[in-house]
VOMAR-582918 format. One record per residue (C-alpha): residue in one letter; x, y, z. Coordinates in nm, 3 decimals. Layout:
REM VOMAR-582918
+---+---------+---------+---------+
| r |       x |       y |       z |
+---+---------+---------+---------+
| a |       X |       Y |       Z |
...
+---+---------+---------+---------+
REM end
This chain:
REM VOMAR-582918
+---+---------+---------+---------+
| r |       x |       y |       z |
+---+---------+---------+---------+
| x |  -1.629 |   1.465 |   0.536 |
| x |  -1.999 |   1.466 |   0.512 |
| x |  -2.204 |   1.170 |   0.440 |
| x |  -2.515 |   1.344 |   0.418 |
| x |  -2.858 |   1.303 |   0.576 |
| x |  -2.930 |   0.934 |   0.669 |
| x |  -3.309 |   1.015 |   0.601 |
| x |  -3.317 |   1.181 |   0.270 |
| x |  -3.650 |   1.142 |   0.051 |
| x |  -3.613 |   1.522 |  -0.111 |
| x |  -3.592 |   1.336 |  -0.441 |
| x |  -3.907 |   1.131 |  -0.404 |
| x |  -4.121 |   1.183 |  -0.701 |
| x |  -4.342 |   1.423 |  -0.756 |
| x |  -4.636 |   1.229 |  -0.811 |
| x |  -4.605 |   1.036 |  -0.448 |
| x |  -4.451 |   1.340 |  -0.282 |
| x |  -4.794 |   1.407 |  -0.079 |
| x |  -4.823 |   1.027 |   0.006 |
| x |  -4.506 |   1.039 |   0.146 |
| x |  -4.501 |   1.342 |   0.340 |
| x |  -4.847 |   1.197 |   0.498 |
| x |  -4.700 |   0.876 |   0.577 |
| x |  -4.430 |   1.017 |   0.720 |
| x |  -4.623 |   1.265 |   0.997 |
| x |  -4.821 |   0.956 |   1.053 |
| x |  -4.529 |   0.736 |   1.131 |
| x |  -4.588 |   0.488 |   0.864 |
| x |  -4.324 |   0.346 |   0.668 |
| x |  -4.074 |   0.553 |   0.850 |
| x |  -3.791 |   0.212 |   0.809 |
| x |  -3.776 |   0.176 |   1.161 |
| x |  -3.651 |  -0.143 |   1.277 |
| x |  -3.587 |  -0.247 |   0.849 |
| x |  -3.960 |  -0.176 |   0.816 |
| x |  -4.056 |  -0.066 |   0.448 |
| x |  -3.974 |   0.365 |   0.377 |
| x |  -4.040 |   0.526 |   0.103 |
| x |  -3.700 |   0.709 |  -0.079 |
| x |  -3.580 |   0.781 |  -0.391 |
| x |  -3.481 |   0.518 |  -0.604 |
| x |  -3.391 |   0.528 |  -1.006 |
| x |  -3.470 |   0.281 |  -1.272 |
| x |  -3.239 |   0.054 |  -1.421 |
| x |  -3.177 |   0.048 |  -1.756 |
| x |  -3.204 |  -0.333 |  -1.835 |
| x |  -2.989 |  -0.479 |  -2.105 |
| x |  -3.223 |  -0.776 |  -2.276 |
| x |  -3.008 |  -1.037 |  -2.222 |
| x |  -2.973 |  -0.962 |  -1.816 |
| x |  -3.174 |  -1.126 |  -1.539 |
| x |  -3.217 |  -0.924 |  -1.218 |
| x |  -3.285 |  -0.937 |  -0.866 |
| x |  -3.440 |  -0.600 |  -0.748 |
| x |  -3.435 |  -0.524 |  -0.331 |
| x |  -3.698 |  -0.249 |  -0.240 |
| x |  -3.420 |   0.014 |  -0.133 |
| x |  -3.193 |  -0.011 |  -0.449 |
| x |  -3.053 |  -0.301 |  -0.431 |
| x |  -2.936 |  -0.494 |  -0.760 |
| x |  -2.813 |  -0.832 |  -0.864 |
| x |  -2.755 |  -0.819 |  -1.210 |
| x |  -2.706 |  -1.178 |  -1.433 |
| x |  -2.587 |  -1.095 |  -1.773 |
| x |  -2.271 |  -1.011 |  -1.988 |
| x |  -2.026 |  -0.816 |  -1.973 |
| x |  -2.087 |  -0.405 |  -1.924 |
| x |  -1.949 |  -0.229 |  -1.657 |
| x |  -2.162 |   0.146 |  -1.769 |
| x |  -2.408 |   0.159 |  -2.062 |
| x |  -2.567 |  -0.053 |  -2.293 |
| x |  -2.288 |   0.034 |  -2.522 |
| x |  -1.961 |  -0.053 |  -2.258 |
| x |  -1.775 |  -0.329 |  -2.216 |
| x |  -1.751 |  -0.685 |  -2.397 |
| x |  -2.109 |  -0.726 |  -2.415 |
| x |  -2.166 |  -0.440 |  -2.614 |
| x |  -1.906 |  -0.632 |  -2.875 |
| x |  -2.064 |  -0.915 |  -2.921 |
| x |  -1.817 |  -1.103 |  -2.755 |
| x |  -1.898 |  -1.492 |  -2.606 |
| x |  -1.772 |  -1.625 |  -2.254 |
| x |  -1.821 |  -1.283 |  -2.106 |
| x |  -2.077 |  -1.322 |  -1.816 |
| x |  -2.086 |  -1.106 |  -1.590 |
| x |  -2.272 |  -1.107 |  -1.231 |
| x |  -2.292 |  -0.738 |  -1.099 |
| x |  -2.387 |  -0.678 |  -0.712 |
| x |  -2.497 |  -0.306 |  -0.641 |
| x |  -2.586 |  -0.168 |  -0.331 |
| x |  -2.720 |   0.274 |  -0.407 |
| x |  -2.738 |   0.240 |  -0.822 |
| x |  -2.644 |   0.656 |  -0.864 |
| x |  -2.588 |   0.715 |  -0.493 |
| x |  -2.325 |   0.979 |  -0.604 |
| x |  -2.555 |   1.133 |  -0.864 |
| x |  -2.525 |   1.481 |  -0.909 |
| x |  -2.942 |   1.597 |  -0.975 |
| x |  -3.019 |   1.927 |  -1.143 |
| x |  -3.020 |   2.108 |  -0.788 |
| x |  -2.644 |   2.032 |  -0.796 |
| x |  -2.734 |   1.787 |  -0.496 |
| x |  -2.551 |   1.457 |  -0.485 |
| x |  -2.798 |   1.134 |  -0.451 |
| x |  -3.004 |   0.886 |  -0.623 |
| x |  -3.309 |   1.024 |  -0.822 |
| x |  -3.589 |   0.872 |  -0.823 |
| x |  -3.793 |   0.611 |  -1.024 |
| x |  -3.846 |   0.887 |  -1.332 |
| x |  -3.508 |   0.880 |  -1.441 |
| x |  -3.304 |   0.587 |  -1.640 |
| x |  -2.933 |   0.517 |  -1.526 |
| x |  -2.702 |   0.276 |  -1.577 |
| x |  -2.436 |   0.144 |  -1.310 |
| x |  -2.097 |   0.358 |  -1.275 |
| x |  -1.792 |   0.261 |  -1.060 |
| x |  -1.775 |   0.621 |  -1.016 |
| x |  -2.101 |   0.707 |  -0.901 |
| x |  -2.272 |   0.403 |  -0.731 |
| x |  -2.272 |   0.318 |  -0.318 |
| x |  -2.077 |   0.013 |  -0.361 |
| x |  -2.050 |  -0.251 |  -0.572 |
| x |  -1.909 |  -0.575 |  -0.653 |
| x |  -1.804 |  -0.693 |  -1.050 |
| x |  -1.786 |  -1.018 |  -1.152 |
| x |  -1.685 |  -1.118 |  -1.502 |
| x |  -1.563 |  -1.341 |  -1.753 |
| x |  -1.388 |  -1.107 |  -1.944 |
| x |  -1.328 |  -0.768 |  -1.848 |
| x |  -1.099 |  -0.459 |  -1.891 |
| x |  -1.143 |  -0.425 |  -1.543 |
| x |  -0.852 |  -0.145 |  -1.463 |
| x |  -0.993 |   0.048 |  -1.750 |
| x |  -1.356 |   0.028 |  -1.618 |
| x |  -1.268 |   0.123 |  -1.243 |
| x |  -1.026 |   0.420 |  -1.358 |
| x |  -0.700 |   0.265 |  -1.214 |
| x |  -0.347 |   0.332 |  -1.267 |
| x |  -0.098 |   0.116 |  -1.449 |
| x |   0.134 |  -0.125 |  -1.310 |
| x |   0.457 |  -0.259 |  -1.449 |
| x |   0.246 |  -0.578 |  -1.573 |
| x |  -0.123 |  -0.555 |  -1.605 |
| x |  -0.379 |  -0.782 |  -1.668 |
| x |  -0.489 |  -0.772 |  -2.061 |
| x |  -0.805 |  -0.654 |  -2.169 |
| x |  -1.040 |  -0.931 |  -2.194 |
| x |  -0.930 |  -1.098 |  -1.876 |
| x |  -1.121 |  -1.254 |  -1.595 |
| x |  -1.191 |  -0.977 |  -1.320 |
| x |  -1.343 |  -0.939 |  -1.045 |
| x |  -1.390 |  -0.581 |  -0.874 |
| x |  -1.454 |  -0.472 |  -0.574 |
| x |  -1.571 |  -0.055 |  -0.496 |
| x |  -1.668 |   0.110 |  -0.236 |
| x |  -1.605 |   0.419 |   0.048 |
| x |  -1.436 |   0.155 |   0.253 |
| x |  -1.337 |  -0.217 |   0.191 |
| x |  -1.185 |  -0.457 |   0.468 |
| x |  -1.085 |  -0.815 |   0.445 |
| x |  -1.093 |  -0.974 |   0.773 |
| x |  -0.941 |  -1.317 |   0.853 |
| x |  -0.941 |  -1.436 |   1.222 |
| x |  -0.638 |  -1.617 |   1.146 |
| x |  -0.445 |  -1.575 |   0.804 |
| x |  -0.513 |  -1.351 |   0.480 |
| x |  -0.348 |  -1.423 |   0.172 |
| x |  -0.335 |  -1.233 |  -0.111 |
| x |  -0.146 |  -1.415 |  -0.403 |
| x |  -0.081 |  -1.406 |  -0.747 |
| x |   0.001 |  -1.678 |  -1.022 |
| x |  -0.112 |  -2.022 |  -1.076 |
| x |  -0.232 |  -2.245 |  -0.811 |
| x |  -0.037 |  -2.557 |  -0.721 |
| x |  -0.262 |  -2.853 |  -0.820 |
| x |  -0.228 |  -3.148 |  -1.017 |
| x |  -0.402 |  -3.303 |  -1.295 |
| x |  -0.440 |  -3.000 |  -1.539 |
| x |  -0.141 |  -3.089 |  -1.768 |
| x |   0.178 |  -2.978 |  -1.826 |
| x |   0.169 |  -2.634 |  -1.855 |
| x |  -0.034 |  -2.614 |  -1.531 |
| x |  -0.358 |  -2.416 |  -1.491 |
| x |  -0.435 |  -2.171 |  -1.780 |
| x |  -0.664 |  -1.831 |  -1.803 |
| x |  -1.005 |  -1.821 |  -1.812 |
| x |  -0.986 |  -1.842 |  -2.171 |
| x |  -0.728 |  -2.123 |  -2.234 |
| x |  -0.404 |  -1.906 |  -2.267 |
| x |  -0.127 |  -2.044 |  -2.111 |
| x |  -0.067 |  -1.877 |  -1.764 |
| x |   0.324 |  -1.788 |  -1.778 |
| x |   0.387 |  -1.486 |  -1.570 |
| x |   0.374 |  -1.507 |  -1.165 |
| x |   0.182 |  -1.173 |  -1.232 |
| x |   0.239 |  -0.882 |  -0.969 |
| x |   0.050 |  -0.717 |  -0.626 |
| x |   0.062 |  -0.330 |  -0.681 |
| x |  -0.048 |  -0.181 |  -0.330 |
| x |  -0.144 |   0.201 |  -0.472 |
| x |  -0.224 |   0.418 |  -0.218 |
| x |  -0.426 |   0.791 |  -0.396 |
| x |  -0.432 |   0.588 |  -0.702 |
| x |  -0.100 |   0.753 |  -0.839 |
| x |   0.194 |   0.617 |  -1.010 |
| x |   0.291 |   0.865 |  -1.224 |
| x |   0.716 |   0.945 |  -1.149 |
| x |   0.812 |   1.209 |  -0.986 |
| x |   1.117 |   1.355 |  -0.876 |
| x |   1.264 |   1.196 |  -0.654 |
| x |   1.168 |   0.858 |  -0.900 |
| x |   0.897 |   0.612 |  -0.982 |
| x |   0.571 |   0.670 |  -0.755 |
| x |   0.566 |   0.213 |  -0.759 |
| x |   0.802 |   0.097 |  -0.663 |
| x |   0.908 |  -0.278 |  -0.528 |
| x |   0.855 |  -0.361 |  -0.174 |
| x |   1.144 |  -0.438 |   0.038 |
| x |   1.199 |  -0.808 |   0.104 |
| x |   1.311 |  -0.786 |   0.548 |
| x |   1.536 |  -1.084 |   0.581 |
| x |   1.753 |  -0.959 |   0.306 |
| x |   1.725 |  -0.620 |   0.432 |
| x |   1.798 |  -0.718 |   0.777 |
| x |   2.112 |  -0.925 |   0.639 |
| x |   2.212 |  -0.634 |   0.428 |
| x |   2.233 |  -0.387 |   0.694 |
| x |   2.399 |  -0.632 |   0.926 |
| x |   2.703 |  -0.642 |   0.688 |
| x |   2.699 |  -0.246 |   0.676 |
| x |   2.716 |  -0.270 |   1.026 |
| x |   2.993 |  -0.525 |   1.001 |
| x |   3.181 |  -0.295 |   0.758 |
| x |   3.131 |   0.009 |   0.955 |
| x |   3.243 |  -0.208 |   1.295 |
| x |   3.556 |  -0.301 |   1.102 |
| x |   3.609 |   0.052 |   0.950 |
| x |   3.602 |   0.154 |   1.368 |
| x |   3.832 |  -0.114 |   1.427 |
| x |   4.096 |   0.012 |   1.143 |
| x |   4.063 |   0.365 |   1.270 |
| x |   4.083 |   0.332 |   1.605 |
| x |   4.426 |   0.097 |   1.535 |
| x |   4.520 |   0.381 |   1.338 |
| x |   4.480 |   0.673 |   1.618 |
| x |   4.618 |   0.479 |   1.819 |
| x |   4.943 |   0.424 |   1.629 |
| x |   4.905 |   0.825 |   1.604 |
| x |   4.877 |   0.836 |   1.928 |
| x |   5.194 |   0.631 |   2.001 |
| x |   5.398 |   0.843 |   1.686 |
| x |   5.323 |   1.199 |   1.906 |
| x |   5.438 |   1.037 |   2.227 |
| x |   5.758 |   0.960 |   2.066 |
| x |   5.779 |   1.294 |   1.885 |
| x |   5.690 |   1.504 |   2.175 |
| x |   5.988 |   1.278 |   2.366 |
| x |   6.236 |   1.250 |   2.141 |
| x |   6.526 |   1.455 |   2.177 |
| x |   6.930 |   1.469 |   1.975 |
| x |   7.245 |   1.345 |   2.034 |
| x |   7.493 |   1.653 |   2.018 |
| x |   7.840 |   1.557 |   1.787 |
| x |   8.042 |   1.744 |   2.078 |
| x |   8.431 |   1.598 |   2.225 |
| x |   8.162 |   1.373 |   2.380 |
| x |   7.788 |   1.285 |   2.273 |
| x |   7.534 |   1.497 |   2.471 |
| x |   7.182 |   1.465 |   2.434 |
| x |   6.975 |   1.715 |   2.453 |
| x |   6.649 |   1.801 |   2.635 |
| x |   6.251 |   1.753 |   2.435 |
| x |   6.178 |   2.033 |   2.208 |
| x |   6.062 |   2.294 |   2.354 |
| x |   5.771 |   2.374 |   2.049 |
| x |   5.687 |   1.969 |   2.033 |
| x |   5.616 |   1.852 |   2.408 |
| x |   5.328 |   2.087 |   2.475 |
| x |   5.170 |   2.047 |   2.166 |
| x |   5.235 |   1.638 |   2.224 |
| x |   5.028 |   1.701 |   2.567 |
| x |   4.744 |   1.891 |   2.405 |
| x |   4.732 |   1.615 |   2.142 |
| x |   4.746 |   1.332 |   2.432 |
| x |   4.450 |   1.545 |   2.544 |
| x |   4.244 |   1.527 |   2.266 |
| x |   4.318 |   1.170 |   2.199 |
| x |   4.136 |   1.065 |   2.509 |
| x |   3.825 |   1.266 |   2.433 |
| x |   3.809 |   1.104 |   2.091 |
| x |   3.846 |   0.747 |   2.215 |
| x |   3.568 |   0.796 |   2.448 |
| x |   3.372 |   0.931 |   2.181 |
| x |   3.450 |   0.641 |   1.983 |
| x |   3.351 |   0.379 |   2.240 |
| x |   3.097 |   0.587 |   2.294 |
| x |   2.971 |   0.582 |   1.895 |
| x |   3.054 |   0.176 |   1.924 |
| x |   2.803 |   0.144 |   2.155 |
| x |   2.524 |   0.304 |   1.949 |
| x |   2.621 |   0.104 |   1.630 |
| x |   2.565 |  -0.200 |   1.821 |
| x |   2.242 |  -0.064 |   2.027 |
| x |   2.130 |   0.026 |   1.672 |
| x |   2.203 |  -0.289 |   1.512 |
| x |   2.015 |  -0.487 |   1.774 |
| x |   1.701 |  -0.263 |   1.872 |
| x |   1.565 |  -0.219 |   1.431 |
| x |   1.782 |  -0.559 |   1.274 |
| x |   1.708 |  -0.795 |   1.547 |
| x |   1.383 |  -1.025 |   1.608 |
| x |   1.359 |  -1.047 |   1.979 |
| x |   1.043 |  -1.131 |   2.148 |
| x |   1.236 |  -0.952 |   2.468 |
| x |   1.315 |  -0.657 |   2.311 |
| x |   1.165 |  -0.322 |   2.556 |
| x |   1.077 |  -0.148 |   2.213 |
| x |   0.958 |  -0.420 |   1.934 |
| x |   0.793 |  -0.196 |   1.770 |
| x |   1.137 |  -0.061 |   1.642 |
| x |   1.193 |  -0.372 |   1.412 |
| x |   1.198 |  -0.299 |   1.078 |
| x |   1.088 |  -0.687 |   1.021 |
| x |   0.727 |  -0.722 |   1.074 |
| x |   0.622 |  -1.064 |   1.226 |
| x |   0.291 |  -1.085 |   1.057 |
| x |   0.295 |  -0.935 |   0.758 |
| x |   0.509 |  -1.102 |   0.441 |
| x |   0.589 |  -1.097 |   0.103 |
| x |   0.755 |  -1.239 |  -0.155 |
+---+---------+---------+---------+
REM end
């Protein structure tokens, strides 16, 4: 997947084009070592109640309300109060598509405004926000409403790295001193959901199928303790079978050696029948070969149970557990 050119300045104006190109074959302001280059970079379109930090290579933080696109977007454009908004863009228009149907920031001649969609990365701060609304995302069982406290983060790639512990966690903080009802929204309301963590991988949660795309996460001690009863059941079910082939087992000896007393002068018994006793040896037969099958499928059941159920440090293959040891939820 291409990232294109890391030196691109075919979208340097016109009028500085020359300057540029001379600079350039003269090695001045070629960036090297974060020395100053010439590239393309468009102008803001400055809302007049926003204060802003400009970098030299398109760099923006933005103080002001809230607006996550134009002049006309978001709860600024409303009127609204308590909707400030601090907006951190690195590449304003870096996806812009210019009239050669090339992708990249234009330069200084043309007006944009910021876009989730279309700028290098960015990070969204704001007082009140419709922030799944401005970013394009999905729904979840239980958003946050319109006009909520946001903050978003965009970009190719986004990692959170803790050298010990990351927590991601939803619903109020535990802390004293704010009352009974315990801490409220940004706005006052009362905060009375836990409030959920959607993990959406593509972005997609339409159904489908085979069911719901979202769908809640597995909790693995309950899990774990779930399938050990299966296991349980299943161990007993062996148990109840295997009493059962055996008393089988024992029914066909006794067929296969039973034999009748003759009403004669004098009782005679007679020999096994002659149909039965074979049949009673091929049956003895195959009643070996299915107990050793069976001790053989009690074994696995228990392998089973211990290598993916089990948390054991000692285990050859740990990476079978279906518990992970790091990672939790609740």
């Amino acid at each position: 997947m291409s990232r294109g050119k890391i030196v691109d300045q075919s979208k340097i104006c016109s009028d500085i084009e020359a300057l540029v190109k001379q600079n350039r074959k003269s090695g001045k302001r070629t960036g090297i070592f974060n020395k100053p280059i010439d590239e393309p970079i468009p102008t803001y379109e400055k809302a007049q109640v926003e204060n802003i930090i400009t970098g030299q290579n398109n760099s923006f933080i933005i103080l002001g309300r809230d607006r996550p696109g134009t002049l006309k977007t978001g709860f600024g454009a409303k009127g609204a109060t308590q909707s400030a908004r601090i907006d951190l863009i690195a590449g304003l228009g870096s996806g812009f598509q210019n009239k050669d149907a090339t992708f990249g920031p234009p330069c200084e001649n043309t007006i944009i405004n910021p876009n989730f969609a279309l700028d290098g990365a960015r990070i969204y701060m704001s007082q009140r926000a419709d922030i799944d609304k401005y970013m394009g995302l999905m729904n979840t069982p239980r958003d946050s409403q319109p006009g909520s406290s946001a903050i978003g983060l965009k970009a190719d790639a986004i990692r959170i790295h803790a050298r010990q512990d990351v927590k991601i966690v939803s619903g109020r903080m535990r802390v004293e001193g704010v009352g009974r009802d315990g801490e409220r929204l940004a706005h006052g309301g009362k905060n009375e959901v836990v409030g959920t963590i959607s993990l959406i991988a593509g972005n997609y949660t339409n159904p489908h199928a085979q069911g719901p795309a979202l769908q809640p996460m597995v909790k693995g001690d309950n899990l774990s303790q779930c399938i050990e009863e299966m296991f349980s059941i299943i161990s007993e079910l062996y148990a109840m079978i295997k009493a059962n082939g055996d008393h089988i087992s024992q029914l066909n000896t006794s067929t296969g050696a039973h034999i009748h007393t003759l009403a004669a002068p004098a009782p005679i018994p007679t020999i096994p029948s002659p149909t039965q006793l074979p049949f009673a040896g091929v049956l003895s037969v195959l009643d070996m070969v299915e107990r050793a099958s069976a001790e053989v499928m009690s074994r696995r059941i228990q392998s089973v149970a211990q290598r993916y159920i089990k948390l054991n440090d000692t285990d050859p293959e740990p990476y079978r557990n279906i518990r992970s040891k790091h990672v939790f939820t609740t």
